[in-house]
N, C-alpha and C positions, 0 to 999 in steps of 0.2 A: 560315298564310294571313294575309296582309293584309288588317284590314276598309280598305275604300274608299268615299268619298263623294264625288260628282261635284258641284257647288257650280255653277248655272248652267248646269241640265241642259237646258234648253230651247236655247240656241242653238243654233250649228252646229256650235262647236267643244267643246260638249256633246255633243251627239250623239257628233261624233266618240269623244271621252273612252268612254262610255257602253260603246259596241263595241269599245276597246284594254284598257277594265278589265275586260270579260264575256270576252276570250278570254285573258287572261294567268292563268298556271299557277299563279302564287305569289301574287293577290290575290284577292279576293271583296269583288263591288258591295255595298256595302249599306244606300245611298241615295242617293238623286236630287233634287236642291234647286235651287226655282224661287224665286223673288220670292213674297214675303211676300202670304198669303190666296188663293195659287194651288195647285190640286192635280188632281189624275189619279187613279182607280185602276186599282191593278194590272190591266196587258192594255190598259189604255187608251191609253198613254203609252210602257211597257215591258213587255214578257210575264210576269216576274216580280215584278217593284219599284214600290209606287203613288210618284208624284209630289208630293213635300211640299215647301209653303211653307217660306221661311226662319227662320218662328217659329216653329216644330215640330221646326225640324232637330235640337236641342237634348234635347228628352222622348222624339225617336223612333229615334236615331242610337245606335250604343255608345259607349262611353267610350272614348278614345284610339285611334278612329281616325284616319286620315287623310282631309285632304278636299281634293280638287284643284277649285282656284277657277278657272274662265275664265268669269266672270261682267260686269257694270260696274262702273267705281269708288263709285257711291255705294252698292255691296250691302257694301262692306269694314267699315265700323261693324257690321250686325248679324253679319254673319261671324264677326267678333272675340270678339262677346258671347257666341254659341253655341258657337264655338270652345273660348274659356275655359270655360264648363260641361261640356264632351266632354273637355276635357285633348286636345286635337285636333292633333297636326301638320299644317302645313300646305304644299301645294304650289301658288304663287300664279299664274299668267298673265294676272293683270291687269292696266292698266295706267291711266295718267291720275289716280293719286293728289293728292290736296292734301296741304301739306306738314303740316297736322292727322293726316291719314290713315297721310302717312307715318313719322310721332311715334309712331302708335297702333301700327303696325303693327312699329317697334322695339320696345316697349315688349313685346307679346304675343311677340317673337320673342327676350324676354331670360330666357320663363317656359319655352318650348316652339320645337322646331326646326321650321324654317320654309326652304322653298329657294323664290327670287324670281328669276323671270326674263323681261323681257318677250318671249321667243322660245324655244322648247322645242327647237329646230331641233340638231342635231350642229353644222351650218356655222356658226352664229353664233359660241360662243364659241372657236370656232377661230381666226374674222373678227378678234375682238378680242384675240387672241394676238397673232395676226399684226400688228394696229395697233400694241400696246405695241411691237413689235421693231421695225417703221417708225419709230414715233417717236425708238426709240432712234439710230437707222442713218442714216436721212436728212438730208442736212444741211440745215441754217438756213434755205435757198434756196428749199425747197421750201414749194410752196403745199399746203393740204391742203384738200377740198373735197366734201362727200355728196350724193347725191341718191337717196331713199328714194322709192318707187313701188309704190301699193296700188291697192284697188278701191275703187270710187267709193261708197259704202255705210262706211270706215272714220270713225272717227270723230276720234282726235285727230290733229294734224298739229303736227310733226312724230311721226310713230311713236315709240311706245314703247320702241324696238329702236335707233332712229334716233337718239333725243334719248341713249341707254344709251352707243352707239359714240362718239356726240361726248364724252360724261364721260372715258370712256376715254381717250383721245386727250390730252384735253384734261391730264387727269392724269398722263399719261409725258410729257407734249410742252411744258408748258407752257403759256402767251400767252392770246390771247384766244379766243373761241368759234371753233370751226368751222361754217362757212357748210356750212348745212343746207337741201337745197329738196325739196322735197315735191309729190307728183303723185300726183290720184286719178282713174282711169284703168283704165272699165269692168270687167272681172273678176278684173286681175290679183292672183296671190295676194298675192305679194309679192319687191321686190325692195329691194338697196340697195349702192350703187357709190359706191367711194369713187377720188378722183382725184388723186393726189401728183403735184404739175408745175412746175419752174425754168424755167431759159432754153433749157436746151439736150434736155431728156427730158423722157417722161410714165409714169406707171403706173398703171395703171387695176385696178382689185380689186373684183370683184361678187360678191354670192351674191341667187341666185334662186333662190328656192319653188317648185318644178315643183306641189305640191300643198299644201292644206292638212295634210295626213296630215306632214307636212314638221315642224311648227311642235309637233308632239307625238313625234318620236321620243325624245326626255329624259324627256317625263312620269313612265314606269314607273321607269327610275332611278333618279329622283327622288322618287317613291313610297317605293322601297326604302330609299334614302339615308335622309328621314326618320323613318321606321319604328324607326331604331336608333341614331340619330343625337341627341347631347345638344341642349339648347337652343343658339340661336346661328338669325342670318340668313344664308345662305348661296347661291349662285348655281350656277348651272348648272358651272360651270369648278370649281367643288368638287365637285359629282357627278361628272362625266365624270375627275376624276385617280383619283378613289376607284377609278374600273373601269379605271385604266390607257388611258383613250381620249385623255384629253389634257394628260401629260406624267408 
């Protein structure tokens, strides 16, 4: 069995986590970590598991588990620090790093494996497949253009998922940034359409989040993946070859 730690266990996409690690056959929760000097006990929070601040995750947690983060960008320093006490793999969903954060978070991911990806979704790095072979295919002509669409409650703009596809692109295709527009817009989970268009055609390529439950279908892969996996930062498109889903 897998130990597992949920790392920003109080939000929503904690929660979710929470009940994909209590019912999978080949891990076992075996803590729940909230923002620093907050805590629960057991039954309070979760039937079995009390709720431990981030400075405890460290004295209270086993050695080398795993700990899937969907937390904010400024919990990533203490993460780090407890991480490195636990010898901790990590599975990250966070996003809006500084480029300090993102230094650190190479750094911890040269001692111990680590899979980053701002979207847990099967579609996305599909989406980004598909982008590299666009950029390779389409010719010169074409315009290329995103508009990424969340709920009004998200926080950074463009998305984390969003600013990821423009790298991408950007990196098979060459030139300068892709025009990136952004829309927050009452409860939607999430969406983001991409729009290749010359003189004479258009193509249009979307993927939409029918649920959050969406945005965690990789997590447990990626669980696994690290679990056995050497150090190295690695993405979702390294998990998903590993199980032959995508290529």
């Amino acid at each position: 069995m897998i130990a597992v730690a949920v790392h920003g266990a109080e939000g929503r996409m904690g929660r979710l986590l929470t009940d994909l690690v209590d019912g999978a056959d080949d891990a076992e929760l075996v803590g729940l970590v909230t923002e620093p000097g907050r805590s629960a006990a057991a039954g309070d929070f979760h039937p079995r598991l009390p709720l431990m601040g981030q400075d405890r995750m460290a004295d209270a947690l086993p050695a080398g588990c795993v700990v899937i983060d969907f937390s904010l960008a400024p919990a990533l320093d203490g993460l780090l620090q407890a991480g490195r006490r636990l010898g901790a793999g990590l599975v990250i969903g966070t996003t809006g790093f500084t480029a300090a954060q993102e230094e650190a978070l190479g750094a911890y991911a040269a001692d111990f494996p680590v899979v980053r990806a701002a979207n847990f979704s099967i579609g996305i790095p599909t989406l980004q497949m598909l982008l590299q072979l666009l950029a390779r295919t389409l010719p010169g002509e074409f315009d290329a253009e995103q508009v990424e669409v969340h709920h009004v409650t998200k926080l950074d703009k463009p998305s984390g998922t969003a600013a990821h596809l423009a790298g991408v692109w950007r990196a098979a295709r060459g030139g300068a940034e892709v025009p990136t527009h952004s829309q927050r817009l009452g409860g939607v989970i999430g969406e983001h359409t991409w729009t290749f268009s010359d003189q004479e055609e258009t193509l249009v390529v979307t993927h939409r989040a029918h649920s959050r439950r969406a945005f965690l279908r990789g997590v447990l892969p990626a669980v696994r993946f690290v679990a056995g996996a050497r150090p190295g930062l690695y993405n979702l498109t390294d998990v998903l070859k590993g199980l032959g889903a995508a290529g």
